[in-house]
C-alpha positions in Angstrom: 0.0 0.0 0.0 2.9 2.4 0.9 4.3 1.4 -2.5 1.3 2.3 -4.3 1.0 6.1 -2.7 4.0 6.4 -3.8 4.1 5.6 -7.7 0.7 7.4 -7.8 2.4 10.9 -6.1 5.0 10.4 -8.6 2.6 10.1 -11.4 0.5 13.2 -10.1 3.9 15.1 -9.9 4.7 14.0 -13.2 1.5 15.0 -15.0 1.3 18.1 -13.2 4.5 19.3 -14.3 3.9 18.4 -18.1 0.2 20.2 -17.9 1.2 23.1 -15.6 1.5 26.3 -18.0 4.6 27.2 -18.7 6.1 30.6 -19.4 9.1 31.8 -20.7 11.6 31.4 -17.6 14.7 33.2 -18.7 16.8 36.3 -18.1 14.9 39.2 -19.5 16.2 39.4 -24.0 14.3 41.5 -26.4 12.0 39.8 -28.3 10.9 42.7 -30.4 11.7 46.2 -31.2 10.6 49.4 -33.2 12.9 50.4 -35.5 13.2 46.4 -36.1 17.0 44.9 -36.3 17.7 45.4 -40.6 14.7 47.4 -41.0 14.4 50.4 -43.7 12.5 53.4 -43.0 11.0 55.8 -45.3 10.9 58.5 -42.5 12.8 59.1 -39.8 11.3 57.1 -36.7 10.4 59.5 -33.7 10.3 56.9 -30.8 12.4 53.7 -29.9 10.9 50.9 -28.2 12.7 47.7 -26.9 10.4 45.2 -25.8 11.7 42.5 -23.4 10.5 39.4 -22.2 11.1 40.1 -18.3 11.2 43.3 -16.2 14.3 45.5 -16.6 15.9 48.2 -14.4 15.7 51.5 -15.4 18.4 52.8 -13.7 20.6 50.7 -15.5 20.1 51.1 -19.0 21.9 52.6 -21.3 21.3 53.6 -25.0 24.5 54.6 -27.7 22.5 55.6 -31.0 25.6 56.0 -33.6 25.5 56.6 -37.1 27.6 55.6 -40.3 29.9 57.9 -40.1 30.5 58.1 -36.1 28.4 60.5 -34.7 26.4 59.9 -31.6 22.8 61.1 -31.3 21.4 61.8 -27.9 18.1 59.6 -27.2 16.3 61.1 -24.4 12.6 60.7 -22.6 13.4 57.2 -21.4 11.1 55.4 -19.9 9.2 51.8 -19.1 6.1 50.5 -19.2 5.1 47.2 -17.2 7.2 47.3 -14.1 4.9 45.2 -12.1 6.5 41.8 -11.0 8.2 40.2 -13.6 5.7 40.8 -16.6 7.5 41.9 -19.9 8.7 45.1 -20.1 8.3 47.9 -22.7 11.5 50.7 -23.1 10.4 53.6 -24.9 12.5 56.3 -25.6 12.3 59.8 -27.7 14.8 60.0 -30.4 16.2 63.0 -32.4 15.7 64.1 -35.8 17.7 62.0 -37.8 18.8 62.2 -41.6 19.4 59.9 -43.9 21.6 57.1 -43.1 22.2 54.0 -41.5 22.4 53.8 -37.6 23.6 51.2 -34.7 21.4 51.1 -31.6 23.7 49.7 -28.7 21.5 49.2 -25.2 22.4 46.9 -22.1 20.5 46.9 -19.1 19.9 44.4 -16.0 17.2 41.6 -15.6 15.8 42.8 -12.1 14.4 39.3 -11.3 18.0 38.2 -10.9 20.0 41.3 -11.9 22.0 39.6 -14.3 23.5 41.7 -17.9 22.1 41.7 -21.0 22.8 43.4 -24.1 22.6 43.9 -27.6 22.8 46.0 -31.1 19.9 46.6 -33.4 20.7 47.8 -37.0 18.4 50.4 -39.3 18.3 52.5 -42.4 16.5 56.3 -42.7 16.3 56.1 -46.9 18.6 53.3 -47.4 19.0 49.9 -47.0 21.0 48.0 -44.4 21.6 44.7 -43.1 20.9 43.3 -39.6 23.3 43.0 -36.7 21.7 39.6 -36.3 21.8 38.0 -32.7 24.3 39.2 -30.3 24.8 36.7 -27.2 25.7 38.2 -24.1 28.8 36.9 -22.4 28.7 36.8 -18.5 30.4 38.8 -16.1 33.9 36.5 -15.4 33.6 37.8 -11.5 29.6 37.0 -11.6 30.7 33.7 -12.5 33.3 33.6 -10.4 31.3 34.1 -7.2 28.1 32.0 -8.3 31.0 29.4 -8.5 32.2 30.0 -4.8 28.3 29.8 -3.8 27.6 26.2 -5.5 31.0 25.7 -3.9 30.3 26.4 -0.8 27.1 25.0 -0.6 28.3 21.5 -1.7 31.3 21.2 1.1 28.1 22.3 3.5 25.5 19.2 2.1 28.6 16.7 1.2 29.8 17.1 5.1 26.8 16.6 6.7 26.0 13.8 4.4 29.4 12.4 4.8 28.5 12.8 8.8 25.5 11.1 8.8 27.0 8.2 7.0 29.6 7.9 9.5 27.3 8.6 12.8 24.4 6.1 11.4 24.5 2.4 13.3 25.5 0.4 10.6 28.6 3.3 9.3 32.2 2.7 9.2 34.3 4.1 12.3 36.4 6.5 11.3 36.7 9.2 13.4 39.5 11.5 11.0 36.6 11.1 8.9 34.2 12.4 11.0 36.3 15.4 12.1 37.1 16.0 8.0 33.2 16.3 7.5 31.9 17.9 10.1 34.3 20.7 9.2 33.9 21.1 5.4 30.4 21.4 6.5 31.0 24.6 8.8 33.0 25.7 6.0 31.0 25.5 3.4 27.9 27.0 5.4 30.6 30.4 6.3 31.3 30.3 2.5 27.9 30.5 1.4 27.3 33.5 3.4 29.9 35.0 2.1 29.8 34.2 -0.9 26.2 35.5 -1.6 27.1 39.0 0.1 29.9 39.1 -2.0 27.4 38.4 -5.3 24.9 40.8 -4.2 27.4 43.4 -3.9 28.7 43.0 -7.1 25.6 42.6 -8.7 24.4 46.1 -7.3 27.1 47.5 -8.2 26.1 46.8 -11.8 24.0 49.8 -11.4 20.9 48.3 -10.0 19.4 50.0 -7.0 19.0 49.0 -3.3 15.5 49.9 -3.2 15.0 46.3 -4.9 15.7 44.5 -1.9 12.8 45.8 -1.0 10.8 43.8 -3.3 11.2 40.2 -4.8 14.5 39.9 -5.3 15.3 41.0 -1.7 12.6 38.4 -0.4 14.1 35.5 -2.6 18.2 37.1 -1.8 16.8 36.5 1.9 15.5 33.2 1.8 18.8 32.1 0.4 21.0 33.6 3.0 18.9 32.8 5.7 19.5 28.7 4.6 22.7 29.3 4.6 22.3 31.0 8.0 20.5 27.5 8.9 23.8 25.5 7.2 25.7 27.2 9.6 24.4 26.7 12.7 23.7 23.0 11.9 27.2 22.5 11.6 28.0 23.0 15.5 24.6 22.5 17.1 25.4 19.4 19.1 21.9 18.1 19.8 20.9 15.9 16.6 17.3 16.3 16.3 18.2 20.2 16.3 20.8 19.9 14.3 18.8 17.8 11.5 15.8 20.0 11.3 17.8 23.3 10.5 19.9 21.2 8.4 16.8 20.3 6.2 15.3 23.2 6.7 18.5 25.4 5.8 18.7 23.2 2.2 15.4 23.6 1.0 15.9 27.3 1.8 18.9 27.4 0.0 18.1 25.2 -3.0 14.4 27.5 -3.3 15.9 31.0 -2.8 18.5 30.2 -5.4 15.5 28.5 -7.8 13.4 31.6 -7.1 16.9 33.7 -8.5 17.1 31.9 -11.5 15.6 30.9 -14.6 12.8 28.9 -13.1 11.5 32.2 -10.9 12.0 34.2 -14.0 8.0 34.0 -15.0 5.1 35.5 -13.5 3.9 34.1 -11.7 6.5 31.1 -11.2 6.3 27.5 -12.4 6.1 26.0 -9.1 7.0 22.9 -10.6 10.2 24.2 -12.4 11.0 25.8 -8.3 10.5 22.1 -6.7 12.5 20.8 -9.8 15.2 23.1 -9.7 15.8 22.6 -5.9 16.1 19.1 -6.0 18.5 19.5 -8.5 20.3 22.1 -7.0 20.6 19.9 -3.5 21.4 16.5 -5.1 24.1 18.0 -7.6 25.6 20.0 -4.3 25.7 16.8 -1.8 26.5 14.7 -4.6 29.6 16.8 -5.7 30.9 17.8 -1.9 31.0 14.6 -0.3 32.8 12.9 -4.1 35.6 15.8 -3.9 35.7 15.4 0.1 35.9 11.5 -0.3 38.4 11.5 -3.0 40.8 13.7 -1.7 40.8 12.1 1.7 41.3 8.8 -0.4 44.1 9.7 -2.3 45.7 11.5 1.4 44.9 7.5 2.5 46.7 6.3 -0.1 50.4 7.4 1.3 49.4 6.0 4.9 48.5 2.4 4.4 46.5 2.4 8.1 44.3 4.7 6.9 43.2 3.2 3.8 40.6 -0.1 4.6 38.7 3.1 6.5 39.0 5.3 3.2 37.5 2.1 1.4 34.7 1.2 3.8 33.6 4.9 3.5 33.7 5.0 -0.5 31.5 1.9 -0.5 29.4 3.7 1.8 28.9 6.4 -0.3 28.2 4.3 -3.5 24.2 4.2 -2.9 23.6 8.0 -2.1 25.8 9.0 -4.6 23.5 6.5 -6.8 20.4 8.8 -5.6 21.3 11.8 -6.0 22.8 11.1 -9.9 19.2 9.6 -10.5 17.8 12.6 -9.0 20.2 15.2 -11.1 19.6 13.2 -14.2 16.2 13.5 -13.6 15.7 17.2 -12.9 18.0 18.0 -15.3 16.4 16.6 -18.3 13.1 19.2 -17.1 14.5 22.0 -16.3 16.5 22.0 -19.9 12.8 22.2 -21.3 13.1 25.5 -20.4 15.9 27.2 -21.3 16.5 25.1 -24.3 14.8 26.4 -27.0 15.9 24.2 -30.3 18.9 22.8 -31.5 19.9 25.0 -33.2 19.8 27.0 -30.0 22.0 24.2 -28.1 24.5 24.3 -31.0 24.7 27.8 -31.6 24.9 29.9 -28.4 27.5 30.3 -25.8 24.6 29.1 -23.3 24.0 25.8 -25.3 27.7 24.5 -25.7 28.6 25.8 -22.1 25.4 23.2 -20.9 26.7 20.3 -23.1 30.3 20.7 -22.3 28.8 20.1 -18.3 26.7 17.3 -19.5 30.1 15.8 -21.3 32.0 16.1 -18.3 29.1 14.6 -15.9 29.1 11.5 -18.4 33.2 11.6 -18.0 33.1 11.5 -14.4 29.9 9.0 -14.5 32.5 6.7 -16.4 35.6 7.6 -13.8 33.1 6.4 -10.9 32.0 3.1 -12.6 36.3 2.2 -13.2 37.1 3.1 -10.1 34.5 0.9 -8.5 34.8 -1.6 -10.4 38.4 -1.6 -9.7 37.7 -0.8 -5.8 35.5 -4.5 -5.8 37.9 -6.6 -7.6 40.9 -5.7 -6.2 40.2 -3.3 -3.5 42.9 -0.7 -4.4 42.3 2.7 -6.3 44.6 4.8 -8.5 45.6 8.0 -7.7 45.3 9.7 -11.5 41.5 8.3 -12.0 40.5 9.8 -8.3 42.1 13.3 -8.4 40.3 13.1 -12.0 37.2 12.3 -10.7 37.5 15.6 -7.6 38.6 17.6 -10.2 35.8 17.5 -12.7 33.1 17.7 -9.9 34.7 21.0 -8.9 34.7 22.1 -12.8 31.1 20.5 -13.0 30.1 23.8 -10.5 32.3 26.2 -12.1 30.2 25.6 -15.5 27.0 25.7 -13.2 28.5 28.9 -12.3 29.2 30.0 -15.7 25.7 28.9 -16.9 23.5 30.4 -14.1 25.3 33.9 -14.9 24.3 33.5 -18.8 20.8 33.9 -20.7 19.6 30.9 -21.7 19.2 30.4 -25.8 15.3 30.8 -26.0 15.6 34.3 -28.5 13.4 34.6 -31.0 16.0 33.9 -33.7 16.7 30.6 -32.7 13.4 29.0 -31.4 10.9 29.2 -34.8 7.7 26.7 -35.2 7.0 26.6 -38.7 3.3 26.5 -38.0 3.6 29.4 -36.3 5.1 31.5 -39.0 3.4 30.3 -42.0 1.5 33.0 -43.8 -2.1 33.6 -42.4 -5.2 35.3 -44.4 -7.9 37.2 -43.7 -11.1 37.5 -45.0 -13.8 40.5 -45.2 -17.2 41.3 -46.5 -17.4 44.7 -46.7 -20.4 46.3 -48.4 -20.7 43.9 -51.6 -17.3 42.8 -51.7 -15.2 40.1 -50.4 -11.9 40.9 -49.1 -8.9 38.8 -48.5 -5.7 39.7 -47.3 -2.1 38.7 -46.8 0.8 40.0 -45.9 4.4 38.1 -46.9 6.8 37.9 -45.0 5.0 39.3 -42.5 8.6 40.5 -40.6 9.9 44.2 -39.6 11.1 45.5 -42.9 9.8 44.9 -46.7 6.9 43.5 -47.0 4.0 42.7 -49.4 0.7 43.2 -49.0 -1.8 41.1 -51.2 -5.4 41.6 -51.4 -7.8 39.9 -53.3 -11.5 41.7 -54.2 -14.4 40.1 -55.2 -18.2 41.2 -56.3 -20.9 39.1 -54.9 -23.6 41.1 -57.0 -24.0 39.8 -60.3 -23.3 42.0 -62.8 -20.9 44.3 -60.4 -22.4 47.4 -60.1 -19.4 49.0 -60.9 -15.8 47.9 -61.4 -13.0 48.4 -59.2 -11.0 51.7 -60.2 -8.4 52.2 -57.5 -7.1 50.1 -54.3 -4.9 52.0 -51.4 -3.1 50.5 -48.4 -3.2 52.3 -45.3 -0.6 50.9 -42.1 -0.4 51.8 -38.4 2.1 50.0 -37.1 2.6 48.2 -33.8 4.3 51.9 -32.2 1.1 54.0 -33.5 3.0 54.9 -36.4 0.3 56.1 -39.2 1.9 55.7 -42.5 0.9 57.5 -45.9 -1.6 55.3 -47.6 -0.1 53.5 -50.9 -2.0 52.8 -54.4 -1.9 49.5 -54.7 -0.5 47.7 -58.2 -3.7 45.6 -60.3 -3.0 42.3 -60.9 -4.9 39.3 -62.9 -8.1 37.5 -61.1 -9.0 40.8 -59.4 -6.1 40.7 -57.1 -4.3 44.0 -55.9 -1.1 44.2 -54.6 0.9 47.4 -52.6 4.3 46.6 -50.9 4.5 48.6 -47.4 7.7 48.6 -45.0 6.8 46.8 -41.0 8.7 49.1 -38.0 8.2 46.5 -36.1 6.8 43.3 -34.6 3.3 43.3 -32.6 -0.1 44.6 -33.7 -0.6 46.3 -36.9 -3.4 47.7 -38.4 -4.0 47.5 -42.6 -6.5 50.0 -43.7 -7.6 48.7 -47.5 -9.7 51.1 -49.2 -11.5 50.0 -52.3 -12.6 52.6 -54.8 -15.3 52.2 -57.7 -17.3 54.5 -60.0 -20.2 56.0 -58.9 -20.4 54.6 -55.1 -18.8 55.1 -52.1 -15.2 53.4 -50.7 -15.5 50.2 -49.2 -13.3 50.9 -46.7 -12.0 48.0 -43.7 -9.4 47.9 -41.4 -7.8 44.8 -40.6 -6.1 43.9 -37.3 -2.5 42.2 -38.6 -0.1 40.4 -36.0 3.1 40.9 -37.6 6.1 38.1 -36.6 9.3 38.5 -35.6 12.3 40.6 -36.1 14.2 39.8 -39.7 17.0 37.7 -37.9 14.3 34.6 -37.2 15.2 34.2 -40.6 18.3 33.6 -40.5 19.6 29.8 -41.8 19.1 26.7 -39.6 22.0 24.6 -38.5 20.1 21.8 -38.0 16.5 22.7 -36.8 14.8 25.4 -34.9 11.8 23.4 -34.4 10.6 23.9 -30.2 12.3 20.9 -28.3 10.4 21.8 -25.2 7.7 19.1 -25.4 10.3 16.3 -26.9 12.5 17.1 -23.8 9.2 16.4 -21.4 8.6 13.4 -23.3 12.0 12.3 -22.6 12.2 13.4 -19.2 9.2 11.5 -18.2 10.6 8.7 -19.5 13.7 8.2 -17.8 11.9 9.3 -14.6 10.0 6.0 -15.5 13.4 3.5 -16.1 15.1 5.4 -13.4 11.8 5.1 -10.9 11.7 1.2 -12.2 15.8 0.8 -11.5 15.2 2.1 -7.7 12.0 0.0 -7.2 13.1 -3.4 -8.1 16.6 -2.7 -6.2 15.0 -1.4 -3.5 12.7 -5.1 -4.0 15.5 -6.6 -4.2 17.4 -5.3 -1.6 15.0 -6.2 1.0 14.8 -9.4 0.3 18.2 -10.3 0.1 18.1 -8.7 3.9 15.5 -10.8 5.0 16.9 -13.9 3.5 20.6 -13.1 5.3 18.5 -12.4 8.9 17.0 -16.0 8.5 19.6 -17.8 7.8 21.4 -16.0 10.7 18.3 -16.9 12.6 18.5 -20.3 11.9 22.4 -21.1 12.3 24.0 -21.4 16.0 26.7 -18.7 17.2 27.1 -16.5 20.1 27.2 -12.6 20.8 29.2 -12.2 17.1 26.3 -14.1 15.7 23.9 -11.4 17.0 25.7 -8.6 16.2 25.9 -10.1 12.3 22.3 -10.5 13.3 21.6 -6.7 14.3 23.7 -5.4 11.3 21.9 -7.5 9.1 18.6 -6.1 10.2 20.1 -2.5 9.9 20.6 -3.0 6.3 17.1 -4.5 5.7 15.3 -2.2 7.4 
């Protein structure tokens, strides 16, 4: 019965997490933008807007209009609409008179769900054409990294020493008290460099130009959370009563590992996927007790190595360590595959970005050390000795493992525009109009900022027509409120019309068709047009920009399943390979070392 309430939580957790909504969950990027990236006006534009998928901080924004030949235009007025929470943002700006020419947009400004840098150019022509600056990745700050490194650092000596502890202190654990003393004090540090660590991060963070006042809000709420686990770390590591000390400890870690989800990508939509939170904290704990204790077990093993008394304890503990090390791989190979489904956009997007090759380059070297682990266990059952090379190996990729944790947490993840592209999404809609007598159909191709060409196809239900069709103009508003000069539109074969019109921008759009005939009024209509993305989605595909968010569930939800079956039927197994050992104990004479084979036996079925 236990069994069963647990398989059906795990389904319930399982199909809640592939039904939940999902939002974009990333560092605020600009999906959208008026004058568009490669666009060609026919008139100077009087306004910029930048449109960005998260909230941004004012405060630290900065615009560099320069044109063709070097001079710098001022932009002034600037401004933001949707400051609330986390919902996407809307720069606008007021821009000088500008001539003829082509111009270079430069802007950076900070995420202020997690105060991290982004950046970017945008490309545009006044009376001429130009080509786009295309997409322009963002590198992280090196000390940003640097310290989110020391954090996930810290915070795995803290979780591998007190799992380390309790695997010594437990009945059935190995005696070994220089291992207990080793633990129990990369625990307290780890705990002192976590605080640290984060003070250090928020300083430098704010000095990025963000302002205190957001402590007051979110960020400061989800900053606090995280330092008060740590807090919690801390004090578990000298408490000396254990109940105490193993509440804050779990209490302190799931502070911790939510705080720092709640600072990331999965906290980075409004509100956030709860599911992506729990993920992302399991993932964040397991990866953090999984690496500490390996680095703290390997270099105690190779120190055991030179002093030959030392070393059966060294090996007792390594076995020891074998089945939570197991657990928490399952549960980082687990987590990881989900939370990828989110900042992951396509493959392109993997192959292409600094984001994507930094996350497979830490998926290579967890496979690497996945293969170090099996050798050297392998080699610690046959012959019960260890090399040196494979085991600093193994310490030193788990430590690399968190610096590209650090590196990745401090990027934006590849989910721009440019690289994730659903081709239903973007295939050429129509609309259709009676108006008056006639029937109306429109199009619009490529329906992108920049040249475009508007189609329209008008047809007489009356028979005979009352009157032919003299004259067809095209009338655009664009997304910004821009009201552009209506064009006469060119007469094609089969009553079709056609007018080509230039798009500032993605968004809503509004195409005014007026239709002219002899001797009656215009039929006039205005049509509510959603126009695509910037001109860089178009750019060439590597291999695919097709959405992998939904394959990545699939495949997530089914290794949960083979890793969920693994555990069961060992964990089947298991228990009855104790039970069978306690009976035949039972059943055989002996004395007092009989029932102490006996006790330990029923510690490891239990």
């Amino acid at each position: 019965m236990h069994r069963r309430r647990i398989a059906l939580v795990a389904f319930l957790i399982a199909l809640l997490a592939i039904c939940s909504p999902q939002t974009a969950s990333a560092h605020a990027f600009l999906t959208s933008s008026s004058p568009a990236d490669g666009s060609s006006l026919a008139a100077a534009p009087r306004q910029l807007r930048l449109d960005f998928s998260e909230t941004v901080v004012l405060a630290a924004t900065q615009l560099d209009l320069v044109s063709e030949d070097g001079r710098r235009y001022p932009v002034s007025g600037l401004r933001i609409e949707g400051e609330g929470g986390e919902e996407p943002a809307r720069l606008l700006a007021t821009l000088p008179v500008l001539p003829k020419g082509a111009y270079r947009l430069s802007w950076q400004t900070l995420s202020a769900d997690d105060l991290h840098r982004t950046a970017g150019v945008l490309v545009f022509g006044v009376g001429r054409q130009v080509d786009s600056a295309g997409l322009i990745e963002p590198k992280p700050a090196a000390g940003e990294s640097g310290l989110r490194w020391l954090v996930f650092l810290s915070l795995a000596f803290s979780l591998g020493g007190a799992l380390l502890s309790r695997l010594l202190t437990r009945p059935a654990g190995p005696t070994a008290p220089d291992w207990l003393h080793l633990a129990r004090r990369s625990q307290l540090a780890g705990a002192v460099g976590g605080l640290l660590g984060s003070l250090l991060l928020l300083e430098f963070q704010l000095r990025g130009g963000a302002s205190t006042s957001l402590l007051a809000g979110q960020y400061g709420v989800r900053w606090g959370l995280r330092e008060a686990g740590f807090g919690l770390l801390l004090a578990a590591s000298v408490l000396g009563v254990s109940r105490i000390r193993t509440s804050a400890l779990v209490l302190g870690a799931v502070l911790v590992g939510c705080g720092a989800a709640l600072l990331g990508h999965s906290g980075a939509s409004s509100p956030p996927s709860y599911t992506r939170v729990v993920a992302d904290t399991l993932h964040l704990l397991a990866a953090s007790a999984w690496a500490g204790a390996l680095v703290i077990v390997l270099v105690y093993v190779t120190a055991a190595t030179r002093h030959r008394h030392k070393l059966p304890a060294a090996m007792t503990v390594l076995r020891a360590f074998g089945l939570p090390a197991a657990l928490c791989i399952s549960v980082v190979i687990s987590t990881g595959i989900y939370l990828s489904s989110g900042v992951i956009g396509s493959v392109d997007a993997a192959l292409a970005t600094w984001y994507g090759r930094t996350l497979l380059l830490k998926v290579g070297v967890v496979a690497v050390i996945g293969v170090l682990g099996v050798v050297n266990h392998r080699r610690l059952r046959r012959t019960a000795s260890l090399r040196r090379g494979t085991i600093l190996a193994e310490a030193a990729l788990a430590v690399a493992v968190l610096g590209l944790s650090g590196l990745i947490t401090s990027g934006q993840p590849a989910l721009e525009p440019q690289l994730v592209r659903d081709p239903a999404a973007v295939a050429v809609p129509l609309q259709d109009a009676r108006v008056a007598d006639l029937q109306q159909t429109l199009a619009v191709r490529p329906n992108a900022p920049g040249r475009n060409l508007v189609m329209v196809e008008v047809f007489d239900t009356r028979r005979p027509a009352p009157a032919p069709v003299r004259t067809v103009t095209i009338g655009l508003v664009d997304a910004d409120g821009t009201t552009q000069p209506p064009v006469a539109a060119q007469r094609l074969p089969d009553g079709r019309w056609s007018a080509p019109v230039v798009l500032a921008g993605s968004g809503s759009a509004h195409v005014v068709v007026s239709v002219q005939r002899t001797g009656l009024p215009a039929a006039v209509h205005t049509y509510r047009w959603v126009v695509s993305g910037d001109p860089a989605t178009a750019r060439t595909e590597l291999v695919s920009t097709r959405p992998l968010r939904n394959w990545l569930l699939l495949l997530w939800l089914a290794v949960t399943i083979v890793i969920g079956a693994g555990w069961w039927i060992f964990g089947v197994s298991r228990i009855g390979a104790g039970s069978e050992t306690a009976r035949e104990l039972v059943e055989a004479p002996g004395g007092a070392e009989d029932e102490a084979v006996l006790q330990r036996a029923g510690t490891v079925s239990r």
